[in-house]
C-alpha positions as CSV (number, residue, x, y, z in Angstrom):
1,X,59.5,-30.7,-39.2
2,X,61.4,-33.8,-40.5
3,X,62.0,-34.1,-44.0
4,X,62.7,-36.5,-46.5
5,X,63.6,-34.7,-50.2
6,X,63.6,-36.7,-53.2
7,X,65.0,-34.3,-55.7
8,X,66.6,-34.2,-58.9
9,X,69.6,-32.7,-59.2
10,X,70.1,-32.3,-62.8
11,X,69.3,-29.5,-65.4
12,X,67.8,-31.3,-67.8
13,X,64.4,-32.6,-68.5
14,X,65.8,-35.7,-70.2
15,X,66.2,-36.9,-66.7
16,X,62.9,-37.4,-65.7
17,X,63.0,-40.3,-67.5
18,X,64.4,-42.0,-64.8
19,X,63.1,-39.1,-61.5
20,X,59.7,-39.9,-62.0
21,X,59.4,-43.5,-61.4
22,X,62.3,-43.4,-58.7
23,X,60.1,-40.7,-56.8
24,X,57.2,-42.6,-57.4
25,X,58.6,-45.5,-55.7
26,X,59.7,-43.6,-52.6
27,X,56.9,-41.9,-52.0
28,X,54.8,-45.7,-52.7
29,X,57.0,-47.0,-50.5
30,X,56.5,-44.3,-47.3
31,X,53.0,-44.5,-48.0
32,X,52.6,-48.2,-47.2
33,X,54.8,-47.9,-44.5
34,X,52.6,-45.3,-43.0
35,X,56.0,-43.3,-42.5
36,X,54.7,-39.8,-43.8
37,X,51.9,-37.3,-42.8
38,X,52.0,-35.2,-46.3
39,X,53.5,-36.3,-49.1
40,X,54.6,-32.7,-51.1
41,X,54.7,-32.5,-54.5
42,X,56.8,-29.1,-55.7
43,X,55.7,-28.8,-59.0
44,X,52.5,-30.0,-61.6
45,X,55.1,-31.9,-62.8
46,X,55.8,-34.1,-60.1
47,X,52.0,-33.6,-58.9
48,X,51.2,-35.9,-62.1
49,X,52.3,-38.4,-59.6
50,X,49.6,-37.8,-57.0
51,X,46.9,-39.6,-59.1
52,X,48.4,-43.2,-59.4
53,X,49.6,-42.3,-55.7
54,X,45.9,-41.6,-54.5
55,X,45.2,-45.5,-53.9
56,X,47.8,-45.7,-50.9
57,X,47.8,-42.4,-49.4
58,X,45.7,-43.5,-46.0
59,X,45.4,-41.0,-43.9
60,X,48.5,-39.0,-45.6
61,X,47.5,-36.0,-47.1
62,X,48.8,-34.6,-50.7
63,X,50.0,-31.2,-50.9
64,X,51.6,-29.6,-54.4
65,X,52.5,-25.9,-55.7
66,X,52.0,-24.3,-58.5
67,X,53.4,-21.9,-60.9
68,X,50.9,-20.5,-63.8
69,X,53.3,-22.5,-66.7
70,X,51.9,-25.6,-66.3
71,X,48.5,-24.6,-67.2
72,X,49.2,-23.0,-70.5
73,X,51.8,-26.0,-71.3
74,X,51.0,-26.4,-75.4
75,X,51.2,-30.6,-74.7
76,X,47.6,-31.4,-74.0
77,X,48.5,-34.6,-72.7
78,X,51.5,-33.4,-70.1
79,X,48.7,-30.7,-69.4
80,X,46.2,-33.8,-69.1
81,X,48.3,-35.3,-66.5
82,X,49.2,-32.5,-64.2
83,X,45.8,-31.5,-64.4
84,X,44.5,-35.0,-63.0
85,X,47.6,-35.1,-60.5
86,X,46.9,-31.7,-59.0
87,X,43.2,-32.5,-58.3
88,X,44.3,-35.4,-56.4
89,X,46.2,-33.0,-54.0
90,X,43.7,-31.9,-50.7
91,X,46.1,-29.0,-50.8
92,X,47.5,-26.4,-53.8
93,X,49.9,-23.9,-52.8
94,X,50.0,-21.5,-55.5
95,X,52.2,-18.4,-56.3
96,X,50.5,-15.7,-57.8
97,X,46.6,-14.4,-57.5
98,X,47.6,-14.7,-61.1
99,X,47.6,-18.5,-61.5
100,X,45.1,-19.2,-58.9
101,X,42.8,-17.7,-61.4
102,X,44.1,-19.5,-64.2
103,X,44.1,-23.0,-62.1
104,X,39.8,-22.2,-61.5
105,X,39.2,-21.0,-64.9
106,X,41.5,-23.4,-67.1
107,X,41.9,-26.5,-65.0
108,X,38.7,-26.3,-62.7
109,X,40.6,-26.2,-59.3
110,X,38.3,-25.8,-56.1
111,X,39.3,-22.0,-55.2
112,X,38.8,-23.3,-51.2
113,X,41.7,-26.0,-52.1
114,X,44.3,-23.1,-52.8
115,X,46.6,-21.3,-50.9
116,X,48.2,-17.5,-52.2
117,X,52.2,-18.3,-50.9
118,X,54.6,-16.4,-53.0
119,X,58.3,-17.7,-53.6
120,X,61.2,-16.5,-51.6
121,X,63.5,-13.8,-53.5
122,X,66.8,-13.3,-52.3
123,X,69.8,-13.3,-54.5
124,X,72.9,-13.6,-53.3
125,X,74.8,-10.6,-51.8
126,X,78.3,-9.9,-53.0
127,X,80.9,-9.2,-50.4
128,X,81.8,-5.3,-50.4
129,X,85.0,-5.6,-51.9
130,X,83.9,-8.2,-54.7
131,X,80.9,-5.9,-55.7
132,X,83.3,-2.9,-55.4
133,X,85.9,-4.7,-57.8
134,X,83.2,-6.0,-60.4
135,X,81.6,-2.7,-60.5
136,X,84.8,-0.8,-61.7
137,X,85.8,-3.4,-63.8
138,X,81.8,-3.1,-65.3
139,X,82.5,0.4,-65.7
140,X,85.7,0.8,-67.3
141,X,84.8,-1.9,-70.1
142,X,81.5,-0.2,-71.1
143,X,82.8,3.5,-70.4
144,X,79.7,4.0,-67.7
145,X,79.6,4.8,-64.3
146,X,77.3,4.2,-62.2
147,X,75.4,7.0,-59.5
148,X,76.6,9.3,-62.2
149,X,75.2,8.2,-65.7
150,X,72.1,7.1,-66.1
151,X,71.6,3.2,-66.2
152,X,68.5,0.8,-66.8
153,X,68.6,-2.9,-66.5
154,X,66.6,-5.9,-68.1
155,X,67.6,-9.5,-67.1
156,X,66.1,-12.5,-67.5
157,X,65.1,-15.2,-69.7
158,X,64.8,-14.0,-73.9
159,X,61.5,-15.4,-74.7
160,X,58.6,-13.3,-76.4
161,X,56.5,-12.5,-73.3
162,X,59.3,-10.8,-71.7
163,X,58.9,-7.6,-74.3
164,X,62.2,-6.7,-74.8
165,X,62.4,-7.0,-78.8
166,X,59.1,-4.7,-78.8
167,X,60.4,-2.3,-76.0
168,X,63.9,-1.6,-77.8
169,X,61.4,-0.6,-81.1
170,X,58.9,1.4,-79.4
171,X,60.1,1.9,-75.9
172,X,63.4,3.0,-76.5
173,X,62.7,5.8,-79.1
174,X,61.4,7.6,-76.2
175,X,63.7,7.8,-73.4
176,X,66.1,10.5,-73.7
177,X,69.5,10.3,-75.2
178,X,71.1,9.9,-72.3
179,X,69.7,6.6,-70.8
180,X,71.8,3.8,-71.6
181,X,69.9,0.2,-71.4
182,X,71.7,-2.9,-70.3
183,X,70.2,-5.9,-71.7
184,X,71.2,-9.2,-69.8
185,X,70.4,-12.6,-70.7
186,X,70.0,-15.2,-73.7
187,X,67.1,-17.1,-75.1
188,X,65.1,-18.1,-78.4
189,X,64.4,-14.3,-78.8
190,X,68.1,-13.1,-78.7
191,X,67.6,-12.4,-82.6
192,X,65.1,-10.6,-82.6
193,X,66.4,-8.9,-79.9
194,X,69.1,-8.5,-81.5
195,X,67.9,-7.4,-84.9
196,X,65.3,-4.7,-83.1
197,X,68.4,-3.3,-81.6
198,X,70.6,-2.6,-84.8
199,X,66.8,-0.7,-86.3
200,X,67.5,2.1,-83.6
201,X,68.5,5.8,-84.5
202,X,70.9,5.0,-82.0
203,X,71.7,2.1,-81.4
204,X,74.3,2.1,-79.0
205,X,71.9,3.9,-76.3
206,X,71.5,-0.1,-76.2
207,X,73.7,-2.7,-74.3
208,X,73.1,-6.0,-75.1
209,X,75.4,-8.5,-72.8
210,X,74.2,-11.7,-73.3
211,X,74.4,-14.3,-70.6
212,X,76.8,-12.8,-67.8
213,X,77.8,-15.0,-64.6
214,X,75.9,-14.8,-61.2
215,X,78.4,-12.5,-59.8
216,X,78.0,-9.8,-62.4
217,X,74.1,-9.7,-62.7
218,X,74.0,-9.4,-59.0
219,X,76.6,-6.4,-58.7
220,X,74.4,-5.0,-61.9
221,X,71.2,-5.4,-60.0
222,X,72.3,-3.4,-57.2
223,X,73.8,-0.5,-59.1
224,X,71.1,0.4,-61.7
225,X,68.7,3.3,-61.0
226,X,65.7,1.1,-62.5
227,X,64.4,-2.7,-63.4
228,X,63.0,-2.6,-66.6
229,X,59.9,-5.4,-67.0
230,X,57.9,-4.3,-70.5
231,X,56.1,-7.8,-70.6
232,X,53.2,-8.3,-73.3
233,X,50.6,-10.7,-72.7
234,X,51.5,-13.5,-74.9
235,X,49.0,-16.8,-76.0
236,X,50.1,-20.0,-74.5
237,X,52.5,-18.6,-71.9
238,X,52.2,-17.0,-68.5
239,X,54.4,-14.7,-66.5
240,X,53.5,-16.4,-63.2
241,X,55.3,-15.1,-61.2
242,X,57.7,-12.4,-61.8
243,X,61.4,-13.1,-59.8
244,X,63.5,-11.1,-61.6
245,X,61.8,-7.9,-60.3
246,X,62.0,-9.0,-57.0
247,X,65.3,-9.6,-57.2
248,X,66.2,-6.3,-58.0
249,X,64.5,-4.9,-55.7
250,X,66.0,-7.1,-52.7
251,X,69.1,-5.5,-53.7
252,X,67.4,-1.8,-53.7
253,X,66.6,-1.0,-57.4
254,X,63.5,0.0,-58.0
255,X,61.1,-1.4,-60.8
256,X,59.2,0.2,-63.9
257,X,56.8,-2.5,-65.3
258,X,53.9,-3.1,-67.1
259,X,50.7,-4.3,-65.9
260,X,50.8,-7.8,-67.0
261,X,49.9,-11.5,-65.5
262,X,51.3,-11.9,-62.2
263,X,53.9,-8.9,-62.8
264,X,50.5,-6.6,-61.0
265,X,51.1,-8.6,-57.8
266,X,55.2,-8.9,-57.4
267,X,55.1,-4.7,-58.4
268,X,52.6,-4.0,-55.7
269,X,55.5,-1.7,-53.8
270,X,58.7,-1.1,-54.9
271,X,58.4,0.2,-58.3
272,X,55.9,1.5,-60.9
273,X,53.2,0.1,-62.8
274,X,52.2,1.2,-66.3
275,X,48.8,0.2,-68.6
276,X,50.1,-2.6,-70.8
277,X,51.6,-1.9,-74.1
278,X,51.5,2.0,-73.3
279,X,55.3,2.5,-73.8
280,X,54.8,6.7,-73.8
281,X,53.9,6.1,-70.3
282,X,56.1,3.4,-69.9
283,X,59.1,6.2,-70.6
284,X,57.3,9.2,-68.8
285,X,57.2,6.5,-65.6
286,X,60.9,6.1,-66.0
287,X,61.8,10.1,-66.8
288,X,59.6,11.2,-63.8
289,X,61.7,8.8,-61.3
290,X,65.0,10.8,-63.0
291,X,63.4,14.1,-62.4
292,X,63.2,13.4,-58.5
293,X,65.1,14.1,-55.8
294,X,68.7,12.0,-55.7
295,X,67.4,11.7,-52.2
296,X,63.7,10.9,-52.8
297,X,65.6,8.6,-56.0
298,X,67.5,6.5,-52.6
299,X,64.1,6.1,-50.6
300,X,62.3,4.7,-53.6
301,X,65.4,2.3,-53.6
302,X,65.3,1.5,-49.9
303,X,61.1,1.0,-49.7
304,X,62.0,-1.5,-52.8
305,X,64.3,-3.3,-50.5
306,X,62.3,-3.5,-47.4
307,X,59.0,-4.3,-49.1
308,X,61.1,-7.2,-50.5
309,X,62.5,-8.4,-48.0
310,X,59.2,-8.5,-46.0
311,X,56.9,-10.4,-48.4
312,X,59.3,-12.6,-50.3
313,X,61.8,-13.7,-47.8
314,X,62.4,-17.8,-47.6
315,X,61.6,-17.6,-44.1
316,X,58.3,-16.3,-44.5
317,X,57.9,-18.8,-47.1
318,X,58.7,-21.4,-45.6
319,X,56.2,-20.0,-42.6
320,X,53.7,-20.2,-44.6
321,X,54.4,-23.8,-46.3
322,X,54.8,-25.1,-42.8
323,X,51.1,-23.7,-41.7
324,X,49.5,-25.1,-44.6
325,X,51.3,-28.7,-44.1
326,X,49.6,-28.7,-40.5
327,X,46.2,-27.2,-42.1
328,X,45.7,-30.4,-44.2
329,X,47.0,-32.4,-41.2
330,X,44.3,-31.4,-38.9
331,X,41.3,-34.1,-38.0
């Protein structure tokens, strides 16, 4: 399909100052041109636009995705907007059973208006000899190694849903000795991460890495036994998704997680699922993939990785985005 992309190419939000009208113009423009069949919106962010578009659109059809944050935004009036924008759309692609639920129950979407398409997931792949080098380089600065000590990895974002300040107090008390936890990332919970981490018996059972480069977390994401997700259910914000497992498991590491917002739908192969907030069962899930097999520990890598790469890759995204453009296009 041909393709115009009006996109911003900058990090921060500031500059949507200046985005929003410019894509509003462009799209104004194509519109009254009659130069576009469906004008897609990739956020509720930019979908805010589709309202004061609505007047022009002809017989071009408004399409926009959706990712479970924007309806548990705390700014009722940003919420306000999206909310209007989005109804405007004759098409919602959203990513999780999740936040389809939440976009009918909060926001009063029309279910039949929605389409389940989950995000690609496919981190970049390291080069043998580059993964090879960053691993031993890994290993002799932490005194690890990896295939023969026993390594668990949580990356992502530091905010509170994410559960790692409450997993370090109650979830790591119960793994045995000998499990060392790699914590990667930053965010507005490092100090509390950080703090929960110094209460522990044993506190250096605990890595905690900070913000490493792209490079690293993907060689680390190969080469640990298990993902660790210990989300909690947290007011005003949504796990709506749930990449970072994915990731992992592109790259053939297996996931322990618990049961939380759209975390039940990305863990649906590939890993383990345990009753939220049940961290005993939470360790027992990641002691009983230790007691296996090293072989049966290599298959539940490598049914990760396949199960990955069949749901979430771009191309079946894209698929899927494609059939849903010519859906809306239809007489």
């Amino acid at each position: 399909m041909p393709v115009t992309l009006v996109a911003l190419g900058y990090q921060s939000i500031l500059h949507l100052v200046w985005f929003m009208p410019w894509a509003l113009l462009r799209a104004a423009m194509a519109l009254l041109l009659r130069q576009v069949d469906v004008v897609y919106f990739s956020d509720g962010v930019t979908a805010s636009l589709a309202a004061v578009l609505a007047p022009l659109r002809g017989k071009a059809r408004f399409c926009c995705s959706l990712y479970g944050l924007e309806m548990t935004f705390g700014n009722s009036v940003a919420q306000a907007l999206m909310r209007h924008g989005t109804l405007a759309c004759d098409g919602i692609a959203v990513i999780s059973d999740n936040s389809i639920d939440i976009a009918e129950r909060d926001w009063g979407v029309p279910r039949q208006k929605m389409r389940l398409i989950y995000l690609g997931a496919e981190p970049r792949e390291l080069a043998p000899e580059r993964d090879d080098a960053l691993r031993r380089a890994f290993e002799q600065e932490h005194g690890l190694r990896f295939g023969r000590d026993r390594v668990v990895l949580n990356l992502g974002r530091q905010v509170p849903r994410k559960g790692v300040a409450a997993f370090l107090a109650q979830g790591v008390p119960l793994l045995a000795g000998d499990i060392r936890v790699l914590v990667v990332g930053g965010g507005p919970d490092a100090d509390r991460i950080r703090a929960a981490r110094a209460e522990l018996t044993h506190p250096e059972q605990v890595l905690l890495l900070g913000v490493l480069d792209d490079d690293t977390c993907s060689m680390l994401r190969r080469h640990c036994d298990l993902f660790l997700m210990p989300n909690v259910s947290t007011a005003g914000d949504v796990e709506g998704y749930g990449i970072a497992p994915l990731e992992a498991m592109y790259l053939g590491t297996p996931v322990v997680a618990f049961a939380v917002d759209a975390l039940v739908e990305a863990v649906r192969e590939g890993g383990w699922l345990v009753p939220a907030g049940d961290y005993q069962a939470f360790a027992d899930a990641v002691h009983a993939f230790y007691q296996q097999t090293a072989a049966a520990r290599e298959a539940a890598g490598s049914d990760a990785r396949h199960y990955c790469r069949r749901e979430y890759g771009w191309d079946t995204t894209a698929s899927r985005y494609a059939d849903l453009f010519q859906e809306l296009c239809r007489p």
